[in-house]
C-alpha positions, -999 to 999 in steps of 0.1 A, spaced: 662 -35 349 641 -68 350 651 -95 370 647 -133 362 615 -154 365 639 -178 390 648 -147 409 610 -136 412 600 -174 421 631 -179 444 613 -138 463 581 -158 463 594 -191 479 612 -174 503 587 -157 517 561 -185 518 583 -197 544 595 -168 560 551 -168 564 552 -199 578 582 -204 601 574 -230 622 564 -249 594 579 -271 567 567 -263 535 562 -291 504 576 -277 471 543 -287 452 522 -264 478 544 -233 474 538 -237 435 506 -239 436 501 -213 461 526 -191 444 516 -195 407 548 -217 398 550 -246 378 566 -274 404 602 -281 383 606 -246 378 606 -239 417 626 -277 427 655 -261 406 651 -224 424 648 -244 454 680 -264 448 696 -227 441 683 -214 475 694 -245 490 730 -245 477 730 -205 486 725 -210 525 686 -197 523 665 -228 522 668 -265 543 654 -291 524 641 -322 544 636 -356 524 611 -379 533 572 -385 538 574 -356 559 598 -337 541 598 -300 526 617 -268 528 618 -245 554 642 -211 562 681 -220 566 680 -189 591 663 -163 603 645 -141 585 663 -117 596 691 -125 584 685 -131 552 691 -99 527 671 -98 497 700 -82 478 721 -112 484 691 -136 471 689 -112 439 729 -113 438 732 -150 440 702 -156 416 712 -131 394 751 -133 391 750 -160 360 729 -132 341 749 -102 332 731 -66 328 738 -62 292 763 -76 268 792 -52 283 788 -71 316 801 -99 300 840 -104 301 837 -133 284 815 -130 251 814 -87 252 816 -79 216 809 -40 220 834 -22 199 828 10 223 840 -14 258 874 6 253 859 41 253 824 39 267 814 57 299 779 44 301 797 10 313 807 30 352 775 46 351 755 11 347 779 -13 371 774 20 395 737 17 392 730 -17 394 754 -17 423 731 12 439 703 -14 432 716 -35 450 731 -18 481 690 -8 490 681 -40 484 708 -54 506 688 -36 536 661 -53 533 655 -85 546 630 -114 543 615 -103 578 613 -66 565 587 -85 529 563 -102 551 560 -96 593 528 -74 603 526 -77 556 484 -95 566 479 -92 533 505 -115 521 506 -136 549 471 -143 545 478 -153 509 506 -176 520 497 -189 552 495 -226 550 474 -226 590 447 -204 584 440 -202 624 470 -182 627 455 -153 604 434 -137 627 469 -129 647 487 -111 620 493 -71 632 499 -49 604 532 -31 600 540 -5 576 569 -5 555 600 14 568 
């Protein structure tokens, strides 16, 4: 399974502000700090907006910053949001399937079951869970470098 390059950018933009929550972020600084050209991430950012994840703020001032919490926001439901316009393989597709096996196949259960699996464990894990006590990425993304000397690592569960 690969996921998209939006759904990758959309992980990365997330939790550049899930690093710095009492912060607004510009879009221009996440790119650069996330290795993004700036119109690919203004349209993931317009997806995470429209999906409940990210508040955009216009003005001189403005940026985006977390919708929520960040924890309460499940990185499965990013990845389904993102990735719902993209379907697994050609089978996936109701509309354009041309498989001649659709009919008689089994392999279709066993891949919806499997992506489905992928993302049930994703679905318990939220933004919160990527990048508190994560110093290594929050050093990378922290947009106050005073704060870094506070971070206390946390192991993944």
């Amino acid at each position: 399974m690969r996921l998209t390059i939006r759904t990758n950018l959309a992980a990365r933009a997330l939790m550049a502000c899930a690093a710095n929550p009492d912060r607004i972020l510009r879009t221009q600084d996440i790119a650069e700090r996330c290795g993004a050209s700036v119109n690919h991430l203004f349209q993931v950012v317009n997806l995470l907006q429209e999906g409940g994840f990210l508040e955009t703020i216009r003005g001189r001032s403005g940026g985006v910053r977390l919708a929520r919490p960040a924890e309460r926001i499940s990185v499965g439901e990013v990845f389904r949001k993102l990735e719902s316009e993209v379907p697994f393989t050609e089978c996936f597709d109701g509309g354009t399937n041309a498989c001649p096996l659709r009919d008689g196949c089994r392999l279709f259960g066993y891949l919806q079951r499997a992506v489905e699996a992928f993302y049930h464990e994703l679905d318990m894990v939220t933004l919160a869970d990527l990048v508190k006590g994560n110093c290594g990425l929050e050093a990378l993304l922290d947009f106050n470098p005073r704060n870094a000397a506070g971070c206390r690592r946390m192991e993944p569960a």
